[in-house]
VEXSE-684230 format. One record per residue: chain; x negated, y negated, z negated of N, C-alpha, C in turn; residue number from 1. Coordinates in pm, 1 decimal. Atoms other than C-alpha are relative to their C-alpha. Example, Ala and Ser with C-alpha at 12.3 -4.5 7.8 and 13.67 -1.06 7.14 Angstrom:
VEXSE-684230
[r 'A'; [-89.0; 119.0; 0.0]; [-1230.0; 450.0; -780.0]; [-90.0; -120.0; 0.0]; 1];
[r 'A'; [82.0; 119.0; 6.0]; [-1367.0; 106.0; -714.0]; [77.0; -109.0; -73.0]; 2];
This chain:
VEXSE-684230
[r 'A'; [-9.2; 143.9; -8.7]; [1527.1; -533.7; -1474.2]; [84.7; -35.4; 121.8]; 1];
[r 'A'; [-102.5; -6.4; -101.9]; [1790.9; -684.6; -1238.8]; [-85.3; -101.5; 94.2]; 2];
[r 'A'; [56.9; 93.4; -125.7]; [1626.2; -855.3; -929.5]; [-20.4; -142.0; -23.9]; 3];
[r 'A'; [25.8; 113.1; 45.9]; [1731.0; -1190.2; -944.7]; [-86.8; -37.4; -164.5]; 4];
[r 'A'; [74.1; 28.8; 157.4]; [1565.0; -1172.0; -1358.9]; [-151.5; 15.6; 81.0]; 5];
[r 'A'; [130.9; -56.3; -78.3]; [1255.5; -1027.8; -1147.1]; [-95.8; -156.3; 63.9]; 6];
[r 'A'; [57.2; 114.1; -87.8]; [1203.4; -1323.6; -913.8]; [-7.6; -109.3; -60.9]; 7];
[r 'A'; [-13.1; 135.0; 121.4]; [1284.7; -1578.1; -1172.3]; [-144.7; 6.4; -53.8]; 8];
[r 'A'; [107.3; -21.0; 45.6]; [1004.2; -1424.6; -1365.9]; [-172.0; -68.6; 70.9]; 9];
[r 'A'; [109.1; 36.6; -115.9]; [769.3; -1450.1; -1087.8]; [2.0; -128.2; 4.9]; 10];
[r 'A'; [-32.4; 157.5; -48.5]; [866.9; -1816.4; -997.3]; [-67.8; -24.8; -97.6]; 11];
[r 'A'; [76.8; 56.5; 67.5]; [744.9; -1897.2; -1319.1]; [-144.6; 8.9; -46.5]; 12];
[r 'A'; [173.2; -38.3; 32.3]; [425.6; -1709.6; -1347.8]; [-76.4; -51.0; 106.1]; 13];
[r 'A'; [32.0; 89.4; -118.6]; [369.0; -1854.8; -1061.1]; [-37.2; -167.7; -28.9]; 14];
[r 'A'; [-32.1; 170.3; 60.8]; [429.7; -2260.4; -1185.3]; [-120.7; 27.9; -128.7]; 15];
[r 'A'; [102.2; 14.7; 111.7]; [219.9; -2124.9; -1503.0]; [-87.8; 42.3; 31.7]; 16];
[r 'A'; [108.0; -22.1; 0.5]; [-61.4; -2013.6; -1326.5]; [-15.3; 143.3; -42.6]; 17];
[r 'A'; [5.1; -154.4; 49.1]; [5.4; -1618.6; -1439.8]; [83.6; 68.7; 117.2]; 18];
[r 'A'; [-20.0; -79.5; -121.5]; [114.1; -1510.2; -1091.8]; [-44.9; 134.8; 8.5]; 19];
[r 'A'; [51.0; -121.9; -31.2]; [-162.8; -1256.9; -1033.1]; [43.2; 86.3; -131.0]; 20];
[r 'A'; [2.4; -80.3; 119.3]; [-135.1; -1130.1; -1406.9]; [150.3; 58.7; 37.8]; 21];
[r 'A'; [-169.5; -6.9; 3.3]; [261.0; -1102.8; -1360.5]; [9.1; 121.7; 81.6]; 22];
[r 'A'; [-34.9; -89.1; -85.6]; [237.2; -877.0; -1068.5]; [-89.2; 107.1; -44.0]; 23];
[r 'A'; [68.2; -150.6; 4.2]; [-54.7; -661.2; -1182.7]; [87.9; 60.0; -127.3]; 24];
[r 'A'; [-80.8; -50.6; 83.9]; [177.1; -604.7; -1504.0]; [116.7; 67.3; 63.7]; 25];
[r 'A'; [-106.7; -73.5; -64.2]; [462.9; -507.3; -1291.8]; [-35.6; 113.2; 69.6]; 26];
[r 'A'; [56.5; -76.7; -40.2]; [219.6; -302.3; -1117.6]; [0.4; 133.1; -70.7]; 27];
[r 'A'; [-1.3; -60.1; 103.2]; [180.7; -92.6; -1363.6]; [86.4; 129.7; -105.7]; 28];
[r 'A'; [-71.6; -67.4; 22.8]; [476.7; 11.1; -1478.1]; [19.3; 163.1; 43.9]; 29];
[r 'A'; [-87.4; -128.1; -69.7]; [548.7; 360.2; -1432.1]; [126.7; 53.2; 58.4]; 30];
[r 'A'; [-155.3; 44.3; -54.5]; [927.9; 364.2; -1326.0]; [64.8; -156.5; -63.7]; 31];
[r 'A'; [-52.4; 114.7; 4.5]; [1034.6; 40.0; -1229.2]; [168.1; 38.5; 58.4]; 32];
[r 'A'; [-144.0; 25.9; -66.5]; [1424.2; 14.6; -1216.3]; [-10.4; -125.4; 15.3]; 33];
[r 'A'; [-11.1; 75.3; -20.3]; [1533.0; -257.5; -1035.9]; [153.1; -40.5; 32.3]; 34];
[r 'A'; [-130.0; 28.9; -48.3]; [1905.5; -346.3; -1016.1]; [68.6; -160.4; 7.2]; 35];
[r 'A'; [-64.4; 118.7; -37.9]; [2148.1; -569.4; -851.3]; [-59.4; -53.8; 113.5]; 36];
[r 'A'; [46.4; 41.5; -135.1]; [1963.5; -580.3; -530.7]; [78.8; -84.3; 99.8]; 37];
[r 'A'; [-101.2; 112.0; -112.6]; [2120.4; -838.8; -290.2]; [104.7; -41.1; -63.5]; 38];
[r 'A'; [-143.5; 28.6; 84.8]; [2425.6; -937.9; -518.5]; [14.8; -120.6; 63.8]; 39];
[r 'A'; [-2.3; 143.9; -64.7]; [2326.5; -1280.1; -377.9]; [-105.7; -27.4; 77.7]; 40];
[r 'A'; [85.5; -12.3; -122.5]; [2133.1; -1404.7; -94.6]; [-134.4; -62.4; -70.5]; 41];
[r 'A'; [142.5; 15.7; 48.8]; [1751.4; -1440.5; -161.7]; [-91.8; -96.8; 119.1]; 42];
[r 'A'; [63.6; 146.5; -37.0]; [1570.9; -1744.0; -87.9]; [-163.5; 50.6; 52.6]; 43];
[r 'A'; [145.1; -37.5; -38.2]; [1215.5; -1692.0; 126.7]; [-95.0; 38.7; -83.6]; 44];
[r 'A'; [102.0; -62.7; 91.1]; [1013.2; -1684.5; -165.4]; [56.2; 87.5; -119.0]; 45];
[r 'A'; [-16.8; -105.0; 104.1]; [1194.5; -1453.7; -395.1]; [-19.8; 110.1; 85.2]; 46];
[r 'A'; [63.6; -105.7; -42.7]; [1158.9; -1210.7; -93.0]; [-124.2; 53.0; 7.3]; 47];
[r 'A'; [139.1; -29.0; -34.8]; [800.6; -1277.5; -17.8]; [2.4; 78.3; -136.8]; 48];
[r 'A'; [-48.4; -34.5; 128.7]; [834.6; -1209.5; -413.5]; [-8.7; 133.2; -17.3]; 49];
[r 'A'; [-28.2; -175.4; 52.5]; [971.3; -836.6; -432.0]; [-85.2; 86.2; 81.8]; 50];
[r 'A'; [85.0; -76.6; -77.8]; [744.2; -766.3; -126.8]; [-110.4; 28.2; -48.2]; 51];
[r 'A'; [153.3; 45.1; 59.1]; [451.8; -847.4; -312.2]; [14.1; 141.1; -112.2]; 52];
[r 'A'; [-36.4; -85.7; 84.9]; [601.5; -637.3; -606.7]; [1.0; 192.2; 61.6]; 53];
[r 'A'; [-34.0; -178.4; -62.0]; [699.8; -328.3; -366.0]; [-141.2; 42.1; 64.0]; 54];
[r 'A'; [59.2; -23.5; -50.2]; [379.6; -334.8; -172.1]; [-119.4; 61.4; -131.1]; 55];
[r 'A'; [100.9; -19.6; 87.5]; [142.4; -345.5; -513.5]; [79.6; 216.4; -69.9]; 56];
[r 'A'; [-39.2; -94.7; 70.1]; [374.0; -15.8; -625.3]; [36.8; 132.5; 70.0]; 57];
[r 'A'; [-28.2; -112.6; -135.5]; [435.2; 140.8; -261.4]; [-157.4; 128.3; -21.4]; 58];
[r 'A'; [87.6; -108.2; 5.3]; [273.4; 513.4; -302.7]; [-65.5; 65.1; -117.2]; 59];
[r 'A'; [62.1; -48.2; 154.5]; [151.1; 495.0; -672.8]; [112.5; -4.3; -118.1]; 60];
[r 'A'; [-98.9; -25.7; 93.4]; [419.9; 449.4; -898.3]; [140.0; 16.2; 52.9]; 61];
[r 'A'; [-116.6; -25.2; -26.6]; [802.3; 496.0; -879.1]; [86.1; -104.6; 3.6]; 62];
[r 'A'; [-99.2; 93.9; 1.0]; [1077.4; 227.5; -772.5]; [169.7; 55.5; 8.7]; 63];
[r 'A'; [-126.2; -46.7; -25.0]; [1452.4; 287.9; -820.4]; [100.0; -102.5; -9.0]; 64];
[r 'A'; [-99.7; 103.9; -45.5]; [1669.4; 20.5; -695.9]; [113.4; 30.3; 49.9]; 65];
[r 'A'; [-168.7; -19.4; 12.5]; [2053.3; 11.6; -730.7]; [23.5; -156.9; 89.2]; 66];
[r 'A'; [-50.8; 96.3; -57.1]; [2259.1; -192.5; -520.5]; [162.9; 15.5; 45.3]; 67];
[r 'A'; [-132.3; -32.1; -58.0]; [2631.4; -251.0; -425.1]; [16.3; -17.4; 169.8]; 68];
[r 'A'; [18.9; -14.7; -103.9]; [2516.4; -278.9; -73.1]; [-21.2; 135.6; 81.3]; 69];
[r 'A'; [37.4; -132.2; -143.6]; [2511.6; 28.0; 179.7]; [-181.6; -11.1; 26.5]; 70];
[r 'A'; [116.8; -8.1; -49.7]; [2114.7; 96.5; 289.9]; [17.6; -78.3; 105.4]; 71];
[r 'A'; [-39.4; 49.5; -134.3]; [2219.2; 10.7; 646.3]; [-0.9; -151.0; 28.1]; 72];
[r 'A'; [14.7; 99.2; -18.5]; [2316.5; -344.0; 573.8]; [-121.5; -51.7; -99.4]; 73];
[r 'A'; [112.9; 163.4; 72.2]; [1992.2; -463.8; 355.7]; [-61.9; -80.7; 94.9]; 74];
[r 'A'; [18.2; 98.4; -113.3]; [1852.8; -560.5; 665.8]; [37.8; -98.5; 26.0]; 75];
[r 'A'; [-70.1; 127.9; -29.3]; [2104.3; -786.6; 790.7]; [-4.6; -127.8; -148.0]; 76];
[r 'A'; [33.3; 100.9; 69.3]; [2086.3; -950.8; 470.3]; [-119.3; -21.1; -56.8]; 77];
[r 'A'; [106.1; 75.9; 50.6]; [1777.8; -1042.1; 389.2]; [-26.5; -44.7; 72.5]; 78];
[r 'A'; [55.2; 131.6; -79.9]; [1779.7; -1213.6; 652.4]; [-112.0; 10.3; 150.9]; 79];
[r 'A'; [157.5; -7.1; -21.0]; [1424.1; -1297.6; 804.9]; [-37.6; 137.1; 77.4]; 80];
[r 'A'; [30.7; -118.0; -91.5]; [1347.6; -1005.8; 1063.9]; [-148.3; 76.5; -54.3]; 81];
[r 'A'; [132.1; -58.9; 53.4]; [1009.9; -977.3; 941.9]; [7.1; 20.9; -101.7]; 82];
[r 'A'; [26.9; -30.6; 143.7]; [1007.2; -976.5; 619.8]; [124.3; 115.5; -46.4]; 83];
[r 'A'; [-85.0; -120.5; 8.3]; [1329.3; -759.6; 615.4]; [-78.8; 144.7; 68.5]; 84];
[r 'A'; [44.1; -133.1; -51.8]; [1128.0; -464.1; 840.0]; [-121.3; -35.9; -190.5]; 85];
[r 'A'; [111.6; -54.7; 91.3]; [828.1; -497.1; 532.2]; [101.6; 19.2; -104.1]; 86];
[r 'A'; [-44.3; -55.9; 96.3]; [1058.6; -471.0; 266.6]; [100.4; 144.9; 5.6]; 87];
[r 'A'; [-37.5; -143.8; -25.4]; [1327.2; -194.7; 395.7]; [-54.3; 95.6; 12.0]; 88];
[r 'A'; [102.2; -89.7; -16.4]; [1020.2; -17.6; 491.3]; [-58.1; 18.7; -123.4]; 89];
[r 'A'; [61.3; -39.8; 132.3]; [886.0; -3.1; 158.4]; [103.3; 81.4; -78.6]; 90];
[r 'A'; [-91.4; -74.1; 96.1]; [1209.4; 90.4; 22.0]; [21.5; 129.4; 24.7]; 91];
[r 'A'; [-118.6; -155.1; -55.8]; [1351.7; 365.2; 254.9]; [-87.2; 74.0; 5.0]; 92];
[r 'A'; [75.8; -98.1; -6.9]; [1025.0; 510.5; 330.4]; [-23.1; 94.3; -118.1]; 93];
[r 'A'; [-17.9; -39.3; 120.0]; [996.0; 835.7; 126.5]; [83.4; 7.7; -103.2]; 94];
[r 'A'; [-81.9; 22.2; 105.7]; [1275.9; 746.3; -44.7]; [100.9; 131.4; 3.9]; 95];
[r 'A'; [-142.6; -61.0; -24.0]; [1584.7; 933.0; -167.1]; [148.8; -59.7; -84.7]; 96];
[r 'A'; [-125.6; 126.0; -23.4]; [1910.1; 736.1; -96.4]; [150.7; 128.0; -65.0]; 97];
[r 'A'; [-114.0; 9.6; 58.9]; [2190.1; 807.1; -357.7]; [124.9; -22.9; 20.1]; 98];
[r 'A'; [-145.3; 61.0; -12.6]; [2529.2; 724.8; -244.4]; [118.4; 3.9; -46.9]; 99];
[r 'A'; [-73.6; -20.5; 151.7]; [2739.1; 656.7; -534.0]; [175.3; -55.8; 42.2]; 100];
[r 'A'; [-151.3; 30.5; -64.5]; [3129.0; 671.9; -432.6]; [124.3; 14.2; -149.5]; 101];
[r 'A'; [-129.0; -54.3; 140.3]; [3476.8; 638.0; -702.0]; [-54.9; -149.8; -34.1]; 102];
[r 'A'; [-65.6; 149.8; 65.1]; [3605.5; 369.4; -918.0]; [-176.5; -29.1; -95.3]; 103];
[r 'A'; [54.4; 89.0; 141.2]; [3348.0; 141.9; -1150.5]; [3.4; 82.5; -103.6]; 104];
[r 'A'; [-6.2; -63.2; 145.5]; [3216.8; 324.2; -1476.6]; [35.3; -95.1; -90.3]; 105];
[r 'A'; [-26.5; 60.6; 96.8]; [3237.5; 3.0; -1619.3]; [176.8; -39.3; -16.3]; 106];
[r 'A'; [-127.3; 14.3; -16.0]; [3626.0; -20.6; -1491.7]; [41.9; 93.8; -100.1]; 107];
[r 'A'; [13.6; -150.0; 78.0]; [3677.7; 323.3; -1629.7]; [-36.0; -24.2; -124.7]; 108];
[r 'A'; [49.0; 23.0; 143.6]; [3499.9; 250.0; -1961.6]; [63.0; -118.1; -50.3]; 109];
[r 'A'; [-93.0; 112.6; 69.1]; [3706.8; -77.0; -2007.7]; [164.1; 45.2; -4.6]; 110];
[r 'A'; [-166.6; -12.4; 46.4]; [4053.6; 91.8; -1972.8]; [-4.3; 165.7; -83.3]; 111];
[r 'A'; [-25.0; -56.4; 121.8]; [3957.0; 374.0; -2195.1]; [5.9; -28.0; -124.1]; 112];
[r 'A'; [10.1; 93.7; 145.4]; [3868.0; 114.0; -2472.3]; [66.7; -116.5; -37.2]; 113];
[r 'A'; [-109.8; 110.6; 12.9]; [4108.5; -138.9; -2424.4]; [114.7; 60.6; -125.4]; 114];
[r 'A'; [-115.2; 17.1; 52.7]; [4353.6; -144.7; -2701.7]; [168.4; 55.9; -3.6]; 115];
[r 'A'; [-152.6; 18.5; -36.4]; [4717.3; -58.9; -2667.7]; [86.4; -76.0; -34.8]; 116];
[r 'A'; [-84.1; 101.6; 50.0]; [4966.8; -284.3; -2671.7]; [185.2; 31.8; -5.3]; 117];
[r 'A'; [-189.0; -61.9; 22.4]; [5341.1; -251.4; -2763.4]; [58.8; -146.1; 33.6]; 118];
[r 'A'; [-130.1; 49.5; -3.0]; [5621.6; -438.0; -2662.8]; [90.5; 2.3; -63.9]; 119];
């Protein structure tokens, strides 16, 4: 599920009164992917949000979050000092950090399927 779809979710289980249910379902999951981490800046309560999410899943199940961000800078962007140490800390701890280098698969996969064109 891509982040921002994540917090959206929440927001509304939230407004409908299915907050707690929302998160113990996410709970749950056995591998949660999560992509598109930071693509755009995250508003106080979509962080409180994923914290809530990472903390219910920190130690018992599996999180694997993609991002076009470096590790280094999630910090700086999320902002919020505090709430950036609880969430980086949930992420990095234990973790193992991927660092995915080279062109776009989806670049790559659009100019092998593109067409040819003649002149």
């Amino acid at each position: 599920m891509r982040v921002p779809r994540l917090v959206e979710e929440l927001s509304v289980a939230r407004v409908a009164g299915a907050y707690a249910s929302a998160l113990a379902r996410i709970s749950k999951i056995d591998v949660l992917v999560l992509d598109d981490f930071l693509l755009a800046p995250m508003t106080d309560s979509e962080k409180r949000d994923l914290l809530e999410v990472l903390e219910d899943r920190y130690d018992r199940s599996s999180t694997v979050l993609t991002s076009q961000l470096p590790t280094k800078t999630w910090h700086d962007a999320l902002g919020d000092p505090t709430i950036a140490d609880a969430i980086c800390d949930r992420l990095v701890h234990n973790a193992h950090v991927l660092a995915l280098r080279g062109p776009s698969m989806r670049k790559k996969k659009a100019l092998t399927t593109q067409p040819e064109t003649t002149t």
